[in-house]
C-alpha positions, -999 to +999 in steps of 0.1 A: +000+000+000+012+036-006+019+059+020+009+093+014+029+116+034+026+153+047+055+169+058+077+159+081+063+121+079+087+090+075+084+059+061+106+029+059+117+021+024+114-019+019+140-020-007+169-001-017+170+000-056+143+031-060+131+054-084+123+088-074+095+104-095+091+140-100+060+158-116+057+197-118+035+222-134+065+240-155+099+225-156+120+225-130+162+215-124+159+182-106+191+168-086+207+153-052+229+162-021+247+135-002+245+137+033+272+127+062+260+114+098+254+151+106+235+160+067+267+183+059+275+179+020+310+179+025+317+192-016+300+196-051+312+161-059+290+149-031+258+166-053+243+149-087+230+179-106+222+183-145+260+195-151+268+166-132+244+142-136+260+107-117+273+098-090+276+063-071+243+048-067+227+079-081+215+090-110+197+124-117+181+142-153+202+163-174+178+188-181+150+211-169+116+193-175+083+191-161+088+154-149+117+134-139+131+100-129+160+099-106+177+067-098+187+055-064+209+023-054+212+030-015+237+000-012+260+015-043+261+048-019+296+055-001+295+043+035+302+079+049+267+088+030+236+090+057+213+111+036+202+119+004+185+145-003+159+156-036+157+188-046+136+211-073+145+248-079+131+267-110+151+270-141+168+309-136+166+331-168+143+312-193+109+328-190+094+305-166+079+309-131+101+328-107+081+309-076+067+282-068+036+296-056+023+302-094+027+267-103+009+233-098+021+218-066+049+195-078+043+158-067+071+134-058+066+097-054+092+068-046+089+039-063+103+004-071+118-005-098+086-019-111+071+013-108+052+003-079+050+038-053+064+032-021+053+065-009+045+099-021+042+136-010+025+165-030+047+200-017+014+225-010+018+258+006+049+271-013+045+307-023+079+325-029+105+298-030+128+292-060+143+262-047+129+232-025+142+204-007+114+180-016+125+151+004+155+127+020+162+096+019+182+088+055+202+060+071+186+050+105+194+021+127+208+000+095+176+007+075+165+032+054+135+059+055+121+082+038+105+117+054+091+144+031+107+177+043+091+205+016+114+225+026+113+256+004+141+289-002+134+320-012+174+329-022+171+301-049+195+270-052+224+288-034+209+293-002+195+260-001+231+244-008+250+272+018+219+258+044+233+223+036+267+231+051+282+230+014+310+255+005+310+280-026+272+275-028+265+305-050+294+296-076+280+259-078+243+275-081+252+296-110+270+270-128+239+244-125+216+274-138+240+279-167+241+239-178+201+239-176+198+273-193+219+260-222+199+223-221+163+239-224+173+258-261+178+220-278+156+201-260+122+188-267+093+186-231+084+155-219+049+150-221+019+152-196+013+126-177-024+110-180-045+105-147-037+070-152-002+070-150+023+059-175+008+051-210+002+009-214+023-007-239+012-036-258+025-069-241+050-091-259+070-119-253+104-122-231+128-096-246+169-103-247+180-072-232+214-073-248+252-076-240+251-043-228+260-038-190+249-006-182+212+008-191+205+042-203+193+068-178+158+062-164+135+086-180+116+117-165+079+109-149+051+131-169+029+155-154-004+151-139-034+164-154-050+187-132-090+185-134-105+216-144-142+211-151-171+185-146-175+158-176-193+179-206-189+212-194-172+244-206-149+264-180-162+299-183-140+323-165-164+338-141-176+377-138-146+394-121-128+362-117-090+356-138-087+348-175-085+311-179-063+303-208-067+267-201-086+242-228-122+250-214-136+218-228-114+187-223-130+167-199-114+156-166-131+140-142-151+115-163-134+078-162-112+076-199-126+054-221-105+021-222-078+023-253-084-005-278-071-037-277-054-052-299-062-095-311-045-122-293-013-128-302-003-160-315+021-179-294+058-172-299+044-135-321+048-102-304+009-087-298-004-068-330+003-030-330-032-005-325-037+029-327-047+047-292-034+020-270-023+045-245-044+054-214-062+091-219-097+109-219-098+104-255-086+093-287-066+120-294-051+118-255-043+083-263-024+090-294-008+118-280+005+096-252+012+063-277+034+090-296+053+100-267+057+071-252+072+054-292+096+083-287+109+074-254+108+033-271+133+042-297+153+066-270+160+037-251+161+008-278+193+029-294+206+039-259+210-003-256+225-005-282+250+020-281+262+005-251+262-025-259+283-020-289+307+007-269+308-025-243+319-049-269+348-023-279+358-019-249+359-056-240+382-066-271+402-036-263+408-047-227+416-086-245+442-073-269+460-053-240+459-087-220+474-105-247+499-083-258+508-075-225+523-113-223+557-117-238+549-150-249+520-140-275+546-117-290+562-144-311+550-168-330+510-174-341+496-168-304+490-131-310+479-133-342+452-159-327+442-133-298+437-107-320+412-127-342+394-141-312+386-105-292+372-095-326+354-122-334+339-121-299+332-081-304+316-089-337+295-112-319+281-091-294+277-068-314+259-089-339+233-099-308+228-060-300+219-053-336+196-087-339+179-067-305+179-037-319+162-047-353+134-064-333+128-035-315+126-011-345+105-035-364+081-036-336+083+004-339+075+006-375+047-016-372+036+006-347+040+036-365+025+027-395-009+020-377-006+051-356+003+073-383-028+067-404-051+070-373-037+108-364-062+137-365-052+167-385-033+187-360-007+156-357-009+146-388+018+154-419+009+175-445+010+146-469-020+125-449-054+126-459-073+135-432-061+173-444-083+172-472-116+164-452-106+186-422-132+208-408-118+240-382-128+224-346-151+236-322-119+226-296-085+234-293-069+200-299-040+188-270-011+192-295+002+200-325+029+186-353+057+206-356+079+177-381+096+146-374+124+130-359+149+102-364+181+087-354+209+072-372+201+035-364+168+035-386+162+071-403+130+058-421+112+053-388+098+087-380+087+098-348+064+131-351+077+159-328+044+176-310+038+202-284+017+211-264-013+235-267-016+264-258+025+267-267+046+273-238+070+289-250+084+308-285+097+290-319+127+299-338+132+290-370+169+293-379+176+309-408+219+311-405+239+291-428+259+282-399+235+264-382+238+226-395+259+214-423+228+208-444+225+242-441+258+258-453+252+244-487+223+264-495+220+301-507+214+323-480+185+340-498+175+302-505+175+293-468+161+322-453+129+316-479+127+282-469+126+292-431+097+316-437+078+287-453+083+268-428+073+296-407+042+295-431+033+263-426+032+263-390+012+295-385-011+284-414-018+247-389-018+266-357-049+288-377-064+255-387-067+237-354-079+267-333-118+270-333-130+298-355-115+336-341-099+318-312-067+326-331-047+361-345-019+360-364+003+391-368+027+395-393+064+419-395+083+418-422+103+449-416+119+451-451+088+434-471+113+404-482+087+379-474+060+386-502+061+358-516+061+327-495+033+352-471+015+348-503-014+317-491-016+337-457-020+375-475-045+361-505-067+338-478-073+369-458-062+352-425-038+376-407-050+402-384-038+425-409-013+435-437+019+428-430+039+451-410+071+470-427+096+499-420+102+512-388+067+520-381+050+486-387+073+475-363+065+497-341+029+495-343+025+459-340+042+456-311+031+486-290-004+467-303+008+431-285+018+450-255-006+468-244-021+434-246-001+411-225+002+443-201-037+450-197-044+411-195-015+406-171-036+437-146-067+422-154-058+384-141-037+403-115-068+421-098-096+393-106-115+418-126-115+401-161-148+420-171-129+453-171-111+448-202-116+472-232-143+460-251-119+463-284-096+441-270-092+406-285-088+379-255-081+354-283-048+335-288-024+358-307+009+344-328+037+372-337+055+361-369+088+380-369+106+377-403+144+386-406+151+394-368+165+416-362+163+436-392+140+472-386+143+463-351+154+491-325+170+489-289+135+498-278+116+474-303+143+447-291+129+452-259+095+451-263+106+413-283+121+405-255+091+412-228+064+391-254+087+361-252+091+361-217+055+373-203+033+367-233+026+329-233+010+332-202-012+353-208-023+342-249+004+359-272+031+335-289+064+343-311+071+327-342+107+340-355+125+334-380+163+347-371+203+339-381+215+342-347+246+355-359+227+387-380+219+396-338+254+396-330+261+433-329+235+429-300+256+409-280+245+385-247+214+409-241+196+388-269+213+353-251+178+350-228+157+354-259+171+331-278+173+304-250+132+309-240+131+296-279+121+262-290+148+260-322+136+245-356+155+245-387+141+246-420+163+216-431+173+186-416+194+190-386+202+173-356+203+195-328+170+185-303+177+162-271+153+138-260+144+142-221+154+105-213+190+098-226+198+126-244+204+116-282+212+138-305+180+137-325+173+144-365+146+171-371+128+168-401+109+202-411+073+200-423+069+206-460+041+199-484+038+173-514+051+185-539+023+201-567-001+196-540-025+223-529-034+210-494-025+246-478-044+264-498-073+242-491-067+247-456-066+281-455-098+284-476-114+262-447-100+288-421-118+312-436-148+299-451-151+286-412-145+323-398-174+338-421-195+312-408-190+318-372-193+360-380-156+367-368 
């Protein structure tokens, strides 16, 4: 049975090989202190942080995220160790929360390996901290406990490390904040967690894990869903009351319905692959969650195997050195005979990875190629044919498509990269020739057309999934140099207006978008959302910034700079497309912008992190069929859709 635990309650831990599970409302920098017999961290190697992510027996994420899994092996742990202890503190300089008190109470569980919770704690009542020590793990009598502390700090990481006993506190602080600062521009969210718990994978027979001795690291926990509403009804923000920007129609509280199943397998056959066999409120939940959860299949499938071919490497390397190493395999056939046998025995491990490796991708593939076929529009390609009947929602849908992604072990086995709705944070779509070598080979007046198509394209799905007028798009194009691929946007009649050029568009759009986030940021403030200009549109808004930072002043930088990190709270998004180097003459002041950005490239380019192991991960841009006229038809649906609705 679980033990739920308030603070300052202990419970003994049955076992010693644990999981620590994290869930938050934004993400947050996850790590460990080690403790002596009096709780003093006696140095930074004795704390397991994203710069630093391992230590012995204990294993912490490499990046902000909304969830995380941190491994623990209590017996592994250095017999002067007593304690460990789990922290949180908020990412420093990203455009997130600056407290804890605007957030969703983080929850932390420990678990078995098996996933089974040992005990959890929920930290309520923070308000100003930064930084929390969520709970410790402790050495008592021989045996271990576990007591949920929820101890929270105001001053941030530092002054919860300097309370710790730990010297240079604030020099170890900063440096964490840097790692996790540079992490969260390349990285791709983990996603929600359903009410459920982890999504439910089809079962299959006994898997080989592999030669490989040492697994990847254990992946980040998912978020809870919070409930919002009663089943069928629509969250109305209430006279007075704040601006809910939440989905106000998803249901909640209603059991899911159960995901399909798929026909018995036959014996010695892995189980037939279905689409939605997640858990979720919905279909759509469900594949959202199947998606995520294929991701984090082919994260660790290739994580496996890497290892277990680096293991083989290393184990005929070790051979040879043996060998060689005695005087009498220097003459005669004897080292010859060594030689062939460490690689023959490295071939054949890694022969056994690879035979592992291929089940698991075919299993993937089959997998994908029901699931991709069953996807509704807004996570569906441009090249499936559910775009052709698509019909604008009377819903904002969970997620949406922003391409693909692949790794080097099986490119063909695409894995579509979505994010959350409403977006959390600002995209960038790199324009620089410097930024991939994909990209170097083009034209720069090739690229930077391609990158405002793919701008395009997003803006034009974004449009398309939002129920009619729930959605603005703005435009600047200081110098006009985006005519022509604006073209669907400008002749379907779906911006908010022209697009803005020369100083004074500029200008004008953004004083506009302002005075926006500022008096909806008063308004949700002082719980008087009925006092809003009339004129004003409460509606989601999307910025689409061509050429940055071209027609841009210090005080139009500025204003850039406050939308990015203030307006996705509050309903108004950024969609850039930028050469980080044309910013240059700016200097670091732009660095925080840049880093609150989600970067895409308009050609291939690996440059995202998963959230589990960290691969370096190929991102395929969206693009159209070729000769096909699916954006157009779209668009026309946008606004035959908008006319029918009166907006």
């Amino acid at each position: 049975m679980t033990a739920e635990l308030v603070r300052g309650q202990n419970h003994t831990l049955p076992q010693t090989r644990l999981e620590i599970r994290v869930s938050a409302g934004s993400p947050v920098v996850a790590g460990a202190t080690l403790g002596d017999e009096n709780g003093v961290v006696r140095g930074a190697e004795w704390i397991a942080h994203p710069g630093s992510p391992q230590l012995p027996g204990l294993e912490v994420s490499q990046q902000a995220a909304a969830g995380h899994r941190l491994a623990v092996d209590l017996e592994a742990l250095p017999e002067t160790v007593h304690r460990v202890t789990v922290l949180l503190a908020l990412p420093v300089g990203v455009g997130g929360p600056t407290r804890f008190g605007t957030t969703a109470a983080p929850f932390v569980a420990v678990t078995g390996l098996d996933g089974t919770e040992i005990a959890t704690f929920t930290l309520t009542g923070l308000d100003a901290e930064s930084a929390v020590s969520a709970l410790e793990l402790y050495r008592r009598q021989g045996a271990w406990k576990v007591r949920a502390v929820g101890q929270g700090y105001a001053a941030g990481l530092a002054e919860m490390l300097a309370d710790q006993g730990l010297a240079g506190a604030a020099e170890l602080a900063a440096s964490i904040q840097e790692a996790v600062a540079r992490s969260l521009a390349r990285s791709v969210a983990p996603p929600p967690r359903t009410p459920e718990g982890d999504r439910v994978r089809q079962a299959s027979g006994p898997s080989d894990p592999g030669p490989a001795p040492a697994a990847p690291p254990q992946p980040p926990a998912a978020t809870p869903v919070q409930p919002t509403a009663e089943p069928g009804t629509a969250s109305a923000p209430t006279p007075g009351g704040p601006i809910n920007y939440a989905h106000p129609r998803r249901q909640h509280a209603a059991p899911p319905t159960p995901p399909p199943t798929a026909p018995p397998a036959q014996p010695g056959q892995a189980a037939q692959p279905v689409a939605g066999d997640a858990t979720g409120w919905s279909m759509d939940e469900r594949l959202y969650n199947q998606i995520w959860g294929m991701f984090e299949d082919l994260a660790r499938a290739a994580a496996a195997y890497r290892s277990a071919v680096d293991f083989a490497e290393s184990r005929m390397d070790q051979e040879l050195d043996r060998s060689l190493s005695d005087p009498r395999n220097r003459i005669g056939g004897a080292g010859d005979r060594a030689r062939e046998e460490a690689r023959a025995k490295r071939d054949e491990l890694t022969a056994r990875a690879r035979e592992v490796l291929d089940r698991d991708l075919a299993q993937l593939a089959a997998e994908a190629a029901v699931v991709e076929p069953a996807l509704p529009a807004a996570y569906a390609g441009w090249d499936n044919p559910v775009w052709h009947a698509h019909r604008i929602p009377m819903e904002l849908p969970m997620a949406l498509r922003l391409g693909d992604l692949h790794l080097p072990e099986r490119t063909g086995l695409r894995i579509p990269l979505l994010v959350r709705l409403p977006l959390e944070r600002g995209i960038w779509v790199d324009s620089g020739r410097t930024a991939s070598e994909a990209a170097a080979l083009l034209d720069s007046d090739r690229l930077r057309r391609l990158a405002m198509e793919t701008a395009v394209l997003h803006a034009a799905r974004l449009l398309a999934v939002y129920p009619p007028g729930e959605f603005s798009v703005h435009v600047i194009d200081p110098a006009g140099s985006a005519a022509g691929p604006l073209a669907p946007l400008v002749d379907a009649g779906v911006l908010a207006g022209p697009p803005a050029a020369g100083p004074q568009g500029v200008a004008s759009v953004l004083a506009h978008l302002t005075r926006r986030v500022d008096l909806v940021q008063m308004a949700v403030r002082a719980g008087a959302a009925d006092s809003l200009p009339p004129d004003l549109d409460t509606g989601e808004q999307l910025l689409v910034v061509n050429d940055f930072p071209h027609g841009f002043d210090d005080r139009a930088v500025t204003q850039l700079r406050y939308l990015a990190d203030e307006g996705p709270a509050v309903g108004v998004h950024l969609l850039m497309v930028a050469d980080r180097e044309d910013a240059s003459a700016y200097g670091p002041v732009l660095d925080p912008l840049w880093r609150s950005l989600l970067r895409i490239t308009p050609v291939a380019d690996s440059h995202l992190a998963d959230p589990w192991v960290g691969h370096a991960w190929t991102y395929e841009p969206p693009v159209t069929p070729p000769g096909s006229r699916v954006l157009e038809q779209v668009l026309a649906a946008v606004t035959a859709a908008r006319r029918a609705a009166g907006r």
